[in-house]
LOVOTOR-351533 format. One record per residue (C-alpha): residue in one letter; x negated, y negated, z. Coordinates in steps of 0.25 Angstrom, whole numbers, plus 5000, padded with zeros to 4 digits. Layout:
BEGIN
   resn      x      y      z
      A      X      Y      Z
...
***
This chain:
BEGIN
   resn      x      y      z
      X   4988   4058   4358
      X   4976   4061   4349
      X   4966   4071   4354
      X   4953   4061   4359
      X   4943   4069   4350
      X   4951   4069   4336
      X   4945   4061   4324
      X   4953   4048   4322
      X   4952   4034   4315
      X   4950   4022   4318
      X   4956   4012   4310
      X   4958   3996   4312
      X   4969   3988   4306
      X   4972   3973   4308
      X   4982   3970   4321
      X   4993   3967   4310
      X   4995   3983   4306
      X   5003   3992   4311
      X   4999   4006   4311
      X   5012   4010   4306
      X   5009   4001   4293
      X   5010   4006   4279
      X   4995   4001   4277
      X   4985   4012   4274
      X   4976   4013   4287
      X   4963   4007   4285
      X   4950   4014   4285
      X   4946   4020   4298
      X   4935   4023   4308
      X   4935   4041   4310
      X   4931   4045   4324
      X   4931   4057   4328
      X   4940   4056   4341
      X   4950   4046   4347
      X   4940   4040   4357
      X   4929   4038   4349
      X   4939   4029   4340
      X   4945   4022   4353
      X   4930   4017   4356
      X   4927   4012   4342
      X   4940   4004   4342
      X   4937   3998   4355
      X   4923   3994   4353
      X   4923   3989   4340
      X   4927   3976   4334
      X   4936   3977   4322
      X   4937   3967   4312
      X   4946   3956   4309
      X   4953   3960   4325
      X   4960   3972   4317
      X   4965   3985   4329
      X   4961   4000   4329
      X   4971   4010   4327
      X   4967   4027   4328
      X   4973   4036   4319
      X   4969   4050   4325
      X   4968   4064   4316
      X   4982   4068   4320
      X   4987   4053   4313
      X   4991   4047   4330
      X   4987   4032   4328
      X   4983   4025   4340
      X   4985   4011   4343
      X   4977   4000   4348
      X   4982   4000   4360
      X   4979   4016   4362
      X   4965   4013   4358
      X   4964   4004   4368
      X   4969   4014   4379
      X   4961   4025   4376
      X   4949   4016   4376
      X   4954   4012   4391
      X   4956   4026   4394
      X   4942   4030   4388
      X   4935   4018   4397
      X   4943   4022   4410
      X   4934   4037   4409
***
């Protein structure tokens, strides 16, 4: 897994995507580490219901689902 501190993107498409799709990746959200990322997904209310995916420096992509666990993780400390 991604170093917390590394600069990633945050980048929303609609539920319907995969991130696998041939689509070119919409524009994103920089942050400059994975956990300032995870709070802004988590706290803010995308439009038109659409989910977060992280795409970190190294090109790992992390799912909603992962989100969702390190934002857990981070509340648990």
């Amino acid at each position: 897994m991604t170093h917390v501190h590394e600069p990633v993107r945050l980048q929303y498409w609609p539920p319907s995507h995969t991130v696998d799709a041939p689509d070119k990746w919409p524009d994103s959200y920089e942050f400059g580490s994975v956990e300032d990322a995870v709070a802004f997904a988590m706290t803010q209310s995308p439009s038109h219901r659409e989910v977060a995916w992280l795409r970190t420096a190294e090109g790992e992509i992390l799912k909603p689902a992962q989100i969702r666990r390190l934002w857990e993780l981070r509340r648990d400390h």
